[in-house]
VMD Tcl script that draws the C-alpha trace (Angstrom):
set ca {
  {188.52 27.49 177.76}
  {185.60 30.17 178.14}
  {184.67 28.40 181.27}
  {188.24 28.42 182.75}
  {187.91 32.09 181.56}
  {184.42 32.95 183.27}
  {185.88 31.77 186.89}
  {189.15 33.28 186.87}
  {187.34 35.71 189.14}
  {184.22 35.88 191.38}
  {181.77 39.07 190.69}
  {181.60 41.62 193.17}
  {185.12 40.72 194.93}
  {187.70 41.90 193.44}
  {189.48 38.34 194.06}
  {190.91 35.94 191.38}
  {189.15 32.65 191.64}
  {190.96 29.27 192.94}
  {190.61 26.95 195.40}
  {188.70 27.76 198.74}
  {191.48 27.57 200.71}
  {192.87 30.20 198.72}
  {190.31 32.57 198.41}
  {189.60 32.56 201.63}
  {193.17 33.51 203.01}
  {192.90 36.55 200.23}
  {189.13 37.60 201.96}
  {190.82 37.03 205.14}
  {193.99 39.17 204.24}
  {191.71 42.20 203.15}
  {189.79 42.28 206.24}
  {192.93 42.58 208.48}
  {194.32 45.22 206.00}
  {190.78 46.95 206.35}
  {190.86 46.20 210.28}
  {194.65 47.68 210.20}
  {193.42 50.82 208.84}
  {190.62 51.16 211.28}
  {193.03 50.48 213.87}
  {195.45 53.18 212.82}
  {192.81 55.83 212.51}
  {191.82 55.20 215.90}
  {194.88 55.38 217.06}
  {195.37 58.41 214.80}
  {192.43 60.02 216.84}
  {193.28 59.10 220.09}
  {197.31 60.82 219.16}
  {195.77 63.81 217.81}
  {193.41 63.82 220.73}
  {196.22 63.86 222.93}
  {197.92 67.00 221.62}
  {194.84 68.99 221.36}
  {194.52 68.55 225.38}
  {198.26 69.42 225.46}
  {197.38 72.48 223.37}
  {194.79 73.89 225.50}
  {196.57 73.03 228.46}
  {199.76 74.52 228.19}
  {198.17 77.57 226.36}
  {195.52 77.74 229.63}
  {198.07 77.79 231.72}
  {200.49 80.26 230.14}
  {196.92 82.27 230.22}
  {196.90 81.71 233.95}
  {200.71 83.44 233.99}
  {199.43 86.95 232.61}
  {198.03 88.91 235.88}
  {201.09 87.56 237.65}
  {203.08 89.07 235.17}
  {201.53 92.08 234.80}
  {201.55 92.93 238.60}
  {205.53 92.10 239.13}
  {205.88 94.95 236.40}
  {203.22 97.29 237.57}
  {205.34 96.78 240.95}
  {208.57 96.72 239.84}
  {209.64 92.92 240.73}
  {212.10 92.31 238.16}
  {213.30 88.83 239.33}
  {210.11 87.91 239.77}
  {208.53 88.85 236.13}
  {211.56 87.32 234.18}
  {210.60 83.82 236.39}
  {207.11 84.37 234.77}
  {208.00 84.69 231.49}
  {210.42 81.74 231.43}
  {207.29 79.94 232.66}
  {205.04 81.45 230.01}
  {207.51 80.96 227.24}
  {208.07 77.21 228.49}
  {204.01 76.49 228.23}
  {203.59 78.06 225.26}
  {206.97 76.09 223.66}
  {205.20 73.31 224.63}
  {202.20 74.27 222.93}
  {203.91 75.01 219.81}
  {205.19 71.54 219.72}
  {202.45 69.97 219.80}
  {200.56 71.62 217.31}
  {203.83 71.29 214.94}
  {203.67 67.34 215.60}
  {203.71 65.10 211.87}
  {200.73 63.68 212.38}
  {198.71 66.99 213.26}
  {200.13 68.91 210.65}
  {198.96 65.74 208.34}
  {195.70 66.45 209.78}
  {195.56 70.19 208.53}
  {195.16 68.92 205.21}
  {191.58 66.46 205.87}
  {188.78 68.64 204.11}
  {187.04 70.24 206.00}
  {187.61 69.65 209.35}
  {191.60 70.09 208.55}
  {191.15 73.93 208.75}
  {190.60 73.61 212.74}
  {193.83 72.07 212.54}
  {195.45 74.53 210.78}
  {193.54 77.46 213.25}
  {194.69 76.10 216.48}
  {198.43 75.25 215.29}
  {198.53 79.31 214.05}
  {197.04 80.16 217.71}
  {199.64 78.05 218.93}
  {202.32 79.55 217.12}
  {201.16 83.17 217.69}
  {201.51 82.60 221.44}
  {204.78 81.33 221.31}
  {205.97 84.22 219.18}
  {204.35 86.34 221.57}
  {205.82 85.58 224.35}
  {209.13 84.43 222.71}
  {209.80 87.68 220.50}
  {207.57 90.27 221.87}
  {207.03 89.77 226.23}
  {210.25 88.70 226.85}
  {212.64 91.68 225.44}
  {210.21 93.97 226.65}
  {209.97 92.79 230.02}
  {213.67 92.50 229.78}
  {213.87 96.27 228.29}
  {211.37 97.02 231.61}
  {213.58 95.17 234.22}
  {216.87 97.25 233.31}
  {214.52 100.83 233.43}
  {215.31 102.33 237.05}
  {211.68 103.63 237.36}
  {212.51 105.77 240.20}
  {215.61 107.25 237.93}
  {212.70 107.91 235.50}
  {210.24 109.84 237.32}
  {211.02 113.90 237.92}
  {213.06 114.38 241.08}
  {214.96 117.93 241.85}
  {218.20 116.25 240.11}
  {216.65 115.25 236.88}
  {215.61 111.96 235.51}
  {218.03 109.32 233.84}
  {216.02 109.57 230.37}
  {218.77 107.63 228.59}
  {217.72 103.91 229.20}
  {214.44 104.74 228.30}
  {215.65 105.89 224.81}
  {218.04 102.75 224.76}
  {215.11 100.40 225.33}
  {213.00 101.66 222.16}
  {214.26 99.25 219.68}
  {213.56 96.51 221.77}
  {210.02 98.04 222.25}
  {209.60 98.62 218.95}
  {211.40 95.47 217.68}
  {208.36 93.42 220.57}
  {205.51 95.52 219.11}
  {206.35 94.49 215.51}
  {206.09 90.79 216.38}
  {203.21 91.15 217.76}
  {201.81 92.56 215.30}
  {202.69 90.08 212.95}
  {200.87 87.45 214.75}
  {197.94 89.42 214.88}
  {198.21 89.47 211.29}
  {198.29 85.75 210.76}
  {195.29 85.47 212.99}
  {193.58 88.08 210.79}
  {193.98 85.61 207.77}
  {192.36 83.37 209.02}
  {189.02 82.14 207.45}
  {186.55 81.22 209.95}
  {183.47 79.97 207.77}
  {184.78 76.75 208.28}
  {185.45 76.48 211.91}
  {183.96 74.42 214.61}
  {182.85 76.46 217.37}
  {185.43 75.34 219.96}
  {187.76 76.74 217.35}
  {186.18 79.71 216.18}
  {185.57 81.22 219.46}
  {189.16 81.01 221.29}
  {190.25 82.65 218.01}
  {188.41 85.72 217.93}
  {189.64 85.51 221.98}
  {192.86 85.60 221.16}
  {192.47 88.06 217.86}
  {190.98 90.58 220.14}
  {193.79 90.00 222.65}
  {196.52 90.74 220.83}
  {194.58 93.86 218.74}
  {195.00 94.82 222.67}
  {198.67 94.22 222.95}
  {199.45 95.47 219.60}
  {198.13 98.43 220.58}
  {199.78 98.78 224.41}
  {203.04 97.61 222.58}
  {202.59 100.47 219.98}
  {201.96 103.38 222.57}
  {204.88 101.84 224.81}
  {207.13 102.27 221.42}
  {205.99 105.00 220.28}
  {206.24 106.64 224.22}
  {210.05 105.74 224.75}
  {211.09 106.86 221.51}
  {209.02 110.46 222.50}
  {209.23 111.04 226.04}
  {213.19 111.34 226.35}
  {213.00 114.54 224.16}
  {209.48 116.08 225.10}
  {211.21 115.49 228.68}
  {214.18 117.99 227.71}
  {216.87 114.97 227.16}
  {218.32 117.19 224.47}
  {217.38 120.26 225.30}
  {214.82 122.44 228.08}
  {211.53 121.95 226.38}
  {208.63 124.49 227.97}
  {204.83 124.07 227.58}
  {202.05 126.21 228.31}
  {200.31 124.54 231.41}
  {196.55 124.84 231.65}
  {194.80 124.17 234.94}
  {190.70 123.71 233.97}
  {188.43 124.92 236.03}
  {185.86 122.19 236.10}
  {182.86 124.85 237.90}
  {182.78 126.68 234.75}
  {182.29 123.89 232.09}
  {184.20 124.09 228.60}
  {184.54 121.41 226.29}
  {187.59 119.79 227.41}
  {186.54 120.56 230.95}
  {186.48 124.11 232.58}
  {187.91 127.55 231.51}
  {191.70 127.66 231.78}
  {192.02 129.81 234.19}
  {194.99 129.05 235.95}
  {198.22 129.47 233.25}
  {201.76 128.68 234.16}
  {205.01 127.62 232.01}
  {206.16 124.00 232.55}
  {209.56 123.76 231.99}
  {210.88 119.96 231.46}
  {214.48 119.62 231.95}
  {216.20 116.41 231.36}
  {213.68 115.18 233.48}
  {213.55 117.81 236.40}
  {210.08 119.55 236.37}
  {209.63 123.48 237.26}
  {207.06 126.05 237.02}
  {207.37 129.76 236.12}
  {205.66 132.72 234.79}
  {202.73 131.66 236.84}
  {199.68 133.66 235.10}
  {195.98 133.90 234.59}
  {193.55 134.01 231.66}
  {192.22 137.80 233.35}
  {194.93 138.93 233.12}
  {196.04 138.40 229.40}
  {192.21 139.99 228.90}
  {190.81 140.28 225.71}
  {192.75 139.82 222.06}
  {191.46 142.55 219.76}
  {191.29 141.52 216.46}
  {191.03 137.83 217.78}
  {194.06 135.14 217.39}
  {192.51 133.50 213.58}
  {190.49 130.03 214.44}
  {189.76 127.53 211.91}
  {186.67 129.08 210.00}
  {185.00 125.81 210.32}
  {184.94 125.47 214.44}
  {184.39 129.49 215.10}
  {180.65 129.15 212.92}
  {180.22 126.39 215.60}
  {181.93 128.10 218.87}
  {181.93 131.83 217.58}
  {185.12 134.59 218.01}
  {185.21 134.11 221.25}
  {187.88 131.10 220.80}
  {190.24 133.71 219.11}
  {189.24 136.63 221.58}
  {189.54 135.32 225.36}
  {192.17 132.94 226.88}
  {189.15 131.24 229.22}
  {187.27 130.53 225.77}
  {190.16 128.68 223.59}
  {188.48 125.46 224.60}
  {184.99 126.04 223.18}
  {185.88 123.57 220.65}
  {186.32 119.71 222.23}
  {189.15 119.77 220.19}
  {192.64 120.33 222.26}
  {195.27 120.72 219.41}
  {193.05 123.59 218.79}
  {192.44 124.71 221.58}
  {195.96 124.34 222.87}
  {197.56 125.95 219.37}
  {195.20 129.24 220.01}
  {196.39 129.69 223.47}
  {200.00 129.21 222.63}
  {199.38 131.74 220.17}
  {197.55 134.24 222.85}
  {200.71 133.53 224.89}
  {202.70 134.52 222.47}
  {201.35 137.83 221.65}
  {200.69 138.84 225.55}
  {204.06 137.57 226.38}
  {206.16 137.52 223.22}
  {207.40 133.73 223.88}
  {207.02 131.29 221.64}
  {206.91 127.87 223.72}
  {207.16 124.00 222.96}
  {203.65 122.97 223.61}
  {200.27 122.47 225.75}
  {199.56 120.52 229.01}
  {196.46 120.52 230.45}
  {195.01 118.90 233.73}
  {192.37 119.51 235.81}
  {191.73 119.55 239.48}
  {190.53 115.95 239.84}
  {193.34 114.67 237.62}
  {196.06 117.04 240.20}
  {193.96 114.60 243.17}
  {195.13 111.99 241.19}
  {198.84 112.84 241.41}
  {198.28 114.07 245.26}
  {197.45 110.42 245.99}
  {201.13 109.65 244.75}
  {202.68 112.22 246.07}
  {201.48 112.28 249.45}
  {199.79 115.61 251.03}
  {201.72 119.25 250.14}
  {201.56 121.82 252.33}
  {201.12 125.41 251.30}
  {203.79 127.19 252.83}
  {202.65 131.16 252.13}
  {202.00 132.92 255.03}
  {200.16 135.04 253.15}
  {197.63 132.94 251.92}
  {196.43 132.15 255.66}
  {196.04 135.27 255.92}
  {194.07 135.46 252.95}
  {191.69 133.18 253.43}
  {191.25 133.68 257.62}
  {192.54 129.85 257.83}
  {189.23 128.42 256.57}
  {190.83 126.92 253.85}
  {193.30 123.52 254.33}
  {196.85 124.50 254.54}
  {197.01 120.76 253.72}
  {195.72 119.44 250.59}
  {195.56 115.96 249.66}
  {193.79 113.74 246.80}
  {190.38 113.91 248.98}
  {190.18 117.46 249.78}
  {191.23 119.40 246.99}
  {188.81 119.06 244.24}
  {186.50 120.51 246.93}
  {188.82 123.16 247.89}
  {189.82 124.92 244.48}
  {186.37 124.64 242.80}
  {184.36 125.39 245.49}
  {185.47 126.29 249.16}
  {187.73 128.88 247.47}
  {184.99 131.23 246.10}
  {183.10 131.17 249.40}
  {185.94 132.06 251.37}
  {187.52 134.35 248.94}
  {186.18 137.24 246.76}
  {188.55 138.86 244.58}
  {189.21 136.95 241.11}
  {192.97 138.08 241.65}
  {193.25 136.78 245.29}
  {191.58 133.50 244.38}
  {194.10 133.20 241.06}
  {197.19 133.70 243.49}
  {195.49 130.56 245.65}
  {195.13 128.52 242.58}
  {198.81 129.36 241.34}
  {200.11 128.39 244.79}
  {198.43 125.26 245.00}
  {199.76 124.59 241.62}
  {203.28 125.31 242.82}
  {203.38 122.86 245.85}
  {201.58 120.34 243.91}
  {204.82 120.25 240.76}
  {207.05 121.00 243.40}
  {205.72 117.78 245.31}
  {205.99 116.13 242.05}
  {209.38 117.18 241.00}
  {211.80 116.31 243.87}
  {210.89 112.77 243.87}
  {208.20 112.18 246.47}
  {205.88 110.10 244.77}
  {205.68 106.67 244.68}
  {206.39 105.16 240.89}
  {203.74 102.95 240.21}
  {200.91 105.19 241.99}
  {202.03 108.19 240.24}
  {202.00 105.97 236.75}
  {198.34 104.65 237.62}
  {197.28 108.11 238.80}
  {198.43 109.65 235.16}
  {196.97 106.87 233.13}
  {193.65 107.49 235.03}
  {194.25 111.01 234.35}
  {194.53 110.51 230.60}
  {191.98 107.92 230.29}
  {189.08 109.81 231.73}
  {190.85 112.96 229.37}
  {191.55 114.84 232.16}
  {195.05 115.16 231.17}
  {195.91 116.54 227.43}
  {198.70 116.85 225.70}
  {199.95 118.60 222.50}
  {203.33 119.34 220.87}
  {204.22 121.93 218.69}
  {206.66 120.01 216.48}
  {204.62 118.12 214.14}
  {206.63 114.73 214.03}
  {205.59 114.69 217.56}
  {202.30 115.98 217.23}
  {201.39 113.15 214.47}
  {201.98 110.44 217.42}
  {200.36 111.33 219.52}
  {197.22 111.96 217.41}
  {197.37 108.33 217.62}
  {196.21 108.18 221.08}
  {193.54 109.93 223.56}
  {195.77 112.10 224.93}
  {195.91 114.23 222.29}
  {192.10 115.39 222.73}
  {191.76 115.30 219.13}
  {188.36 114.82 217.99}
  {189.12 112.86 214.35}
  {191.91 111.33 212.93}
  {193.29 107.73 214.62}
  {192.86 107.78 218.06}
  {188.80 108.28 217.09}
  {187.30 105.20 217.29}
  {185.04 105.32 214.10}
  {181.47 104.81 215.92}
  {182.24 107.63 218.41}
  {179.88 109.82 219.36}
  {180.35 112.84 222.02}
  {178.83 114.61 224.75}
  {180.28 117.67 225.89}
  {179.00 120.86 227.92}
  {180.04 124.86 227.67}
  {178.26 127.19 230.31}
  {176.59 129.96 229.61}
  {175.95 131.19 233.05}
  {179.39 133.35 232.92}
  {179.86 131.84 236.78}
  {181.05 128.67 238.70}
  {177.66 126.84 238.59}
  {178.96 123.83 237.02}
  {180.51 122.36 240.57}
  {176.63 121.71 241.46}
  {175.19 120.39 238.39}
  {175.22 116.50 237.74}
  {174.95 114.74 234.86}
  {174.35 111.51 233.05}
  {175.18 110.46 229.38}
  {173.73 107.48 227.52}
  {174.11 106.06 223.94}
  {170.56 104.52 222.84}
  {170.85 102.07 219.80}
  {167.69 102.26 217.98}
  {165.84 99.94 215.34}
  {167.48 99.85 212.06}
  {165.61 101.61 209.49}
  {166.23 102.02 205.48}
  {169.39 100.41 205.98}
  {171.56 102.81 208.65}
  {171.90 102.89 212.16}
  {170.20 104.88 214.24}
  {171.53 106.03 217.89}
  {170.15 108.82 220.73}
  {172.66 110.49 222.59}
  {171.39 111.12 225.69}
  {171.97 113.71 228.53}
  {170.17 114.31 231.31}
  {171.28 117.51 233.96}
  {170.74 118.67 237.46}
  {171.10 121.56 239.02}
  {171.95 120.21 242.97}
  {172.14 123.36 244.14}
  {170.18 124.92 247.18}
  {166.92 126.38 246.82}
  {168.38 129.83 248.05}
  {170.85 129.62 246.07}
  {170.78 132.95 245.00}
  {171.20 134.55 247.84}
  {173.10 131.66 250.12}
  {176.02 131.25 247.16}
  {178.42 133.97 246.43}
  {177.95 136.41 243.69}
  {181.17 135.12 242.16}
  {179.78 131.74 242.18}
  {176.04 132.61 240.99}
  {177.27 135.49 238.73}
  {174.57 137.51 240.14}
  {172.79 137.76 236.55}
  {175.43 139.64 234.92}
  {174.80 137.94 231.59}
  {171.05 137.34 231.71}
  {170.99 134.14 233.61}
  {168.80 134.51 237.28}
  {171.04 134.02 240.32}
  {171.09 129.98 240.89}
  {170.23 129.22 237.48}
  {172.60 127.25 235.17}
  {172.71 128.02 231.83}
  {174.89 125.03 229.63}
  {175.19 125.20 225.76}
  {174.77 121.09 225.21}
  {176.52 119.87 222.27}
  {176.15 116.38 220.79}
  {178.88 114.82 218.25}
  {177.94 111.99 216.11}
  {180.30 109.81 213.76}
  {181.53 110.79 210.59}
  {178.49 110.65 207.63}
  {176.13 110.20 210.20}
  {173.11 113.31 210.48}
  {171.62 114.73 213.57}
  {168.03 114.09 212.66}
  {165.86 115.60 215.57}
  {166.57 116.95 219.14}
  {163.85 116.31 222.07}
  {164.11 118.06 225.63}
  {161.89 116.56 228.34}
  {160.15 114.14 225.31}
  {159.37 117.57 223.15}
  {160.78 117.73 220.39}
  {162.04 121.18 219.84}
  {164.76 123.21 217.77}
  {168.45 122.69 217.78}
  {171.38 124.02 215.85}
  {172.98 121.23 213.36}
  {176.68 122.01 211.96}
  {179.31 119.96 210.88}
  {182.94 119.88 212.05}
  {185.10 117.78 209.41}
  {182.74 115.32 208.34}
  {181.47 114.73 211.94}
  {177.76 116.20 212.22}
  {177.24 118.59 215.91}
  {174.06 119.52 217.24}
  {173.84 121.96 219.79}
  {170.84 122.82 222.16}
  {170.83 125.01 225.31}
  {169.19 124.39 228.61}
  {168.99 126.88 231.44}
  {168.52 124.83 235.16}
  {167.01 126.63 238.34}
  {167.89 124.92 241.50}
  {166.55 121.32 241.92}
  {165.61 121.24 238.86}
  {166.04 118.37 235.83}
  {165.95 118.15 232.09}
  {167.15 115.57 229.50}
  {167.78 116.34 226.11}
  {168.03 113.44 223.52}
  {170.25 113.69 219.75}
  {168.77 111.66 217.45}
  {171.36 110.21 214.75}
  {170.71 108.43 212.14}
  {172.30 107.41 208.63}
  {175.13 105.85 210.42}
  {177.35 103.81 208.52}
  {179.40 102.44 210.65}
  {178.98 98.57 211.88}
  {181.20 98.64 215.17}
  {179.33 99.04 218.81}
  {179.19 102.71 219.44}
  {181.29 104.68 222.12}
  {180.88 107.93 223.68}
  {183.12 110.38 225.60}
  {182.12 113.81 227.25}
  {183.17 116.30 229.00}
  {185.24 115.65 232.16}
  {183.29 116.83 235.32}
  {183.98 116.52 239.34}
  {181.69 113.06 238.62}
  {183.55 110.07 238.32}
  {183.71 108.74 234.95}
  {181.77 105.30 236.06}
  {178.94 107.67 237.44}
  {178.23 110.30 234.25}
  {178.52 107.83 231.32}
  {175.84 104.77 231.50}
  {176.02 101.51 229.73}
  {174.14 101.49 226.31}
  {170.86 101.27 226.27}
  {168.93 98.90 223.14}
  {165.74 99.30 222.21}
  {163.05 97.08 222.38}
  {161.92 96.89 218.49}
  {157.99 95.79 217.41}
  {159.09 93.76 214.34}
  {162.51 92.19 216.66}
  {164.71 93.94 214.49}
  {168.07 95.36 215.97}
  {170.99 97.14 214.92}
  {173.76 95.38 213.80}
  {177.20 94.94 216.00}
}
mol new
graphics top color blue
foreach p $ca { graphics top sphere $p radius 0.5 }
foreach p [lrange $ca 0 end-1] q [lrange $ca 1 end] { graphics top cylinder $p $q radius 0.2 }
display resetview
């Protein structure tokens, strides 16, 4: 019996003893089970291999789809962007599939590399939602928009579809942003890299279209009214005159009322800042801003815009207005001269029609002006060729008239006059604030409100901007460059230069070969041809200006805060030909995303004043983070 017992089995197998034969089927039997299993898993692989190339090629291609897209829209081809995105939705469908197929899904739940799984079907489904629940109503919303109907013309726009087509908007903005949550969720300590990268791709994509989606929402459910839909809305226009630097651009100099209604576009009450002169006491500033910009905000119209702030600056005008005028209006636009070029180049050349003013000027200005000549013309041809403030105030305000009366019967052409407005308002050339505060609190959201905190402020932002001092038009011949400088990390914080560097292009004779208007003849202590410019540096909030150098000397500067965002300010007087470069040195910055800057809007193309960022070399190969 206890041998019987002792080979019932053999050690190490796992098999019950018998005869040969027997045990040798059994062996036999477990090495096609174990060969089965191989098999499947291979086959497993080679499946799941299948539908990861279906996944990246159906999402590739509905990649492929976007610029055509995008340009049927910009150009109005409504037939032709719905075919698109029934071809986008039908590759990303397809892509959704796949990553929703048994196996895969199985897949998702293998440690550790199940998590890629689980990443690309969420990318997957985040497409498809996209362009299921968020491209195609909008596009749809877009293709029944007459955008002709839309834009001023001397009947009016048709402001109702746009108002109609907000829920979808909103409704396509919503999805979106729901996918870009689930993407957000993710945890990516576990992904491969051929995972991990197209997902921070496509996180950063739709952060992009989130946001687009958000300021199309947010811009049909605002512009019907702020058009005058429901009733004539009427907003202090203020044309900046980039020769004479502020903040936010130039003086205002040129004032008019812009009158929106139900679409149609008028100007009255055409004015200047001379002539509302001087407000004694001055209009009350934020306490804050006037130890930074003195009472001159609150005392003269050209000086409202000290600040870089607009909802300041454009609240302490409207209030000026109101006491010269005793009108209490809607709002603030402002534009300047290159931004009006922009809108020319829509609108096709405008002839000024005054008799008058070719007599004025002894035809040696244009009659014509178009998007190339009349930058030139208003900040600089005018003062040569005429010398009284008042004469060259009634050029300006006729210029201004053609120009909205060009605009507002209907002569430009849609999309141009849509890409010439977003340029405007991306280089902040064009500002806008409301007086109502429901409206006012949207569009702090975005750049166009020229607010210099709150949610359209990127958090690392720093700022450059420029005030002359020269009392004069000087500005039109000084250049300048600004440059962020990301410095070696030390005790922990950031550290970044703000750097500007100016030049005064002007001739050598200057003095004498410019006109007095232009020069200001040294009325305010400042030699003929000089340029005197009050340079002042923002950084982010917590951060603290540190030092300020001119010319690689370190020398003093005056350090305020406005908010929680610290300002130095330095001033640098330029004879002709001449250079200087100041440097802001920040440091105890908190913030971990790549720094930005914006400055002040000159006649120099954006591209040309701000340079890339520069990083510094460090000894012990130790950079800032982000």
């Amino acid at each position: 019996m206890s041998e019987t017992r002792q080979r019932e089995s053999e050690p190490g197998t796992g098999l019950k003893s018998g005869a040969p034969g027997t045990r040798r089927r059994r062996l036999l039997a477990a090495v096609i089970s174990a060969a089965a299993v191989l098999l499947l898993c291979g086959g497993a692989a080679a499946w799941l291999g299948a539908k990861a190339s279906t996944i990246e090629d159906e999402l590739a291609a509905s990649m492929q789809l976007i610029p055509e897209l995008k340009d049927s829209v910009i150009h109005n081809r409504a037939d032709e962007a719905s075919a698109a995105v029934a071809e986008l939705k039908r590759h990303t469908a397809a892509a959704r599939e796949a990553a929703s197929d048994p196996l895969w899904s199985l897949a998702s739940a293998i440690p550790w590399l199940g998590a890629n799984f689980a990443a690309t079907t969420e990318i997957a489904r985040s497409a498809d939602d996209v362009a299921t629940l968020g491209v195609a109503p909008l596009v749809q919303s877009y293709g029944s928009l007459d955008w002709d109907k839309l834009l001023p013309s001397s009947t009016g726009a048709d402001l109702e579809p746009l108002r109609n087509a907000a829920p979808s908007v909103s409704s396509a903005a919503h999805a979106v942003r729901a996918s870009a949550e689930r993407l957000d969720g993710i945890d990516t300590g576990s992904l491969l890299p051929q995972i991990a990268g197209p997902l921070a791709a496509a996180r950063e994509q739709l952060r992009s279209v989130t946001a687009t989606l958000d300021a199309a929402a947010n811009a049909a459910q605002l512009a019907p009214a702020m058009m005058g839909a429901d009733k004539p809305r009427h907003y202090l226009l203020l044309i900046q005159n980039n020769s004479e630097a502020r903040a936010t651009g130039g003086i205002p100099g040129a004032l008019a009322i812009l009158t929106a209604d139900k679409g149609k576009l008028s100007l009255s009450e055409q004015s200047s800042a001379t002539e509302l002169g001087r407000f004694t006491p001055p209009v009350p500033v934020e306490a804050e801003q006037q130890r930074i910009y003195t009472s001159r905000m609150g005392t003269f119209m050209q000086d409202v815009n000290f600040t870089p702030d607009f909802p300041t600056s454009a609240a302490t005008a409207l209030a000026m207005w109101e006491e010269r005028k005793g009108r209490k209006l809607d709002g603030a636009v402002s534009i300047d001269p290159v931004a009006l070029g922009y809108i020319l180049d829509a609108t096709g050349p405008v002839t000024l029609k005054d008799p008058h003013l070719s007599e004025l000027t002894a035809n040696k200005l244009p009659q014509q002006l178009t998007g190339k000549n009349v930058v030139r013309t208003l900040l600089s041809d005018v003062y040569a060729q005429i010398e009284k403030p008042a004469l060259q105030d009634a050029y300006f305000a006729a210029v201004a008239q053609e120009i909205f009366g060009a605009l507002s019967t209907g002569k430009a052409d849609a999309p141009a006059l849509l890409a010439g407005v977003g340029k405007g308002v991306e280089e902040h050339r064009i500002l806008l604030w409301s007086g109502t505060g429901t409206e006012q609190s949207v569009l702090a959201k975005y750049p166009l409100s020229g607010s210099i905190s709150g949610p359209s402020v990127p958090a690392a932002q720093f700022g450059a901007y420029f005030n002359d001092g020269t009392g004069a038009k000087m500005d039109y011949h000084v250049k300048r460059t600004v440059q962020l400088i990301k410095k070696c990390v030390a005790d922990g914080y950031r550290q970044v230069t703000v750097r500007v560097t100016s030049t005064n292009t002007a001739p050598a004779d200057a003095a004498t070969s410019l006109p007095e208007y232009v020069t200001g003849g040294g009325a305010f202590g400042v030699p003929a041809g000089t340029v005197r410019t009050n340079v002042v540096a923002y950084g982010p909030a917590q951060a603290r200006v540190e030092t300020t150098l001119r010319d690689g000397g370190q020398v003093p500067f005056g350090a305020q805060l406005h908010g929680d965002r610290p300002v130095g300010t330095l001033t640098v007087e330029l004879a002709p030909g001449q250079s200087s470069t100041v440097d802001f040195n920040f440091s105890r910055i908190v913030q971990h995303t790549e720094p930005t800057v914006v400055a002040t809007p000159t006649t120099q193309s954006a591209n040309s004043m701000i340079l890339a960022t520069q990083i510094e070399t460090c000894s012990d190969a130790v950079r800032p983070a982000g």
